[in-house]
C-alpha positions as CSV (number, residue, x, y, z in Angstrom):
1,X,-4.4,26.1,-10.5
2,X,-3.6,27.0,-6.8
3,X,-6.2,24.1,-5.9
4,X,-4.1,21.6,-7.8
5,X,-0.8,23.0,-6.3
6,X,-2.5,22.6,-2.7
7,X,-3.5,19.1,-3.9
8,X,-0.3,17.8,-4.5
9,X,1.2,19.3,-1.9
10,X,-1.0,17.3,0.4
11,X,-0.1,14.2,-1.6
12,X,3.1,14.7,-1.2
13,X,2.8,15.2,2.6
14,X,0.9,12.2,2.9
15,X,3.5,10.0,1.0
16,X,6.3,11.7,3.1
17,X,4.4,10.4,5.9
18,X,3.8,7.2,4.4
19,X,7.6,6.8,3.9
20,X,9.0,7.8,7.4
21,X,6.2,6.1,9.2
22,X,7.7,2.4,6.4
23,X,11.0,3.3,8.1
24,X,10.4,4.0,11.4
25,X,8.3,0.5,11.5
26,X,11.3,-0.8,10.3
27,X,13.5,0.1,12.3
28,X,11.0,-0.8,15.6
29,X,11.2,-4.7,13.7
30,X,14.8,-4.9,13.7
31,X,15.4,-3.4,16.8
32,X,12.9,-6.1,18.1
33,X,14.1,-8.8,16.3
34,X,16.4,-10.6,18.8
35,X,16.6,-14.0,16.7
36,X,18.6,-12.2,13.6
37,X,22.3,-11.1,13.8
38,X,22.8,-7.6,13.8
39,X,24.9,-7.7,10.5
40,X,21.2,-9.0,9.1
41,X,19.8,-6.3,10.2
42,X,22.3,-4.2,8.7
43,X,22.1,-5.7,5.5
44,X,18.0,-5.7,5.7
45,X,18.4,-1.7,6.4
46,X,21.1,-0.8,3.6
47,X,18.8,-2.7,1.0
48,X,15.6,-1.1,2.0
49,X,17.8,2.5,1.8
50,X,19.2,1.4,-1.6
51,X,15.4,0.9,-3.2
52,X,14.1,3.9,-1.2
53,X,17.3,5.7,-3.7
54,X,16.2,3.4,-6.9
55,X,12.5,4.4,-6.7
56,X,13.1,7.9,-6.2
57,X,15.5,7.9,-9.4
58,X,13.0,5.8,-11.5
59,X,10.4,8.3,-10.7
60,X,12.5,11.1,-11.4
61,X,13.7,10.0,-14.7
62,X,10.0,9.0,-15.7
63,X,8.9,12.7,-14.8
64,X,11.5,13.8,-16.9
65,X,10.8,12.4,-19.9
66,X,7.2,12.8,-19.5
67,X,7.6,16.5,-19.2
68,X,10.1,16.7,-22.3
69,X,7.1,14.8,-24.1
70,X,4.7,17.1,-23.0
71,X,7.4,20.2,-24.0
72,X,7.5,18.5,-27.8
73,X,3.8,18.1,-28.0
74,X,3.5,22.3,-27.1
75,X,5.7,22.9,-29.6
76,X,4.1,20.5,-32.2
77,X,0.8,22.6,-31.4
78,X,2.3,26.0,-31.5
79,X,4.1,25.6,-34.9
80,X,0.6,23.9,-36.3
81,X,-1.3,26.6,-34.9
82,X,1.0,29.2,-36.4
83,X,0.6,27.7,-40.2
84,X,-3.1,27.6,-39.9
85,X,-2.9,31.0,-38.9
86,X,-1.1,31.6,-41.8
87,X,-2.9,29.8,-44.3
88,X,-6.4,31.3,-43.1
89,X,-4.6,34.8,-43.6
90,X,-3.2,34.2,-47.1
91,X,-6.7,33.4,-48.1
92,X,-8.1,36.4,-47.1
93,X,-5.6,38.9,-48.8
């Protein structure tokens, strides 16, 4: 369990990384850029923020419902394993 804790930590490092190295790249091309109006570049950096904030949420939301699935399922198997251990009791007595 503490291996696959340290595994998606490091995952999650490298995806930080990933994501700061996407904006700092970015920012070097529009800084760079000396054929496109600054309000272009502007409105490049806000829509690359706004789906940076949209992924995240989709993500988020499709963790969410994958855990409450997962949190059904457990209960699903708890309350079947509980009647099978009370069928395989009454027959005994």
């Amino acid at each position: 369990m503490k291996t696959q804790r340290a595994d998606n930590n490091l995952i999650q490092t490298l995806n930080l990384g990933g994501v700061v190295a996407a904006y700092v790249l970015l920012a070097i091309s529009l800084w760079l850029s000396t054929e496109v109006p600054l309000a272009t570049k502007g409105y490049w950096g806000m829509g690359v923020l706004l789906l940076t904030l949209s992924l995240v949420n989709v993500v988020k939301y499709r963790f969410d419902a994958q855990a409450s699935i997962d949190r059904i399922k457990q209960l699903e198997d708890a309350h079947n394993e509980r009647l099978l251990a009370e069928f395989v009791t009454d027959k005994k007595a």
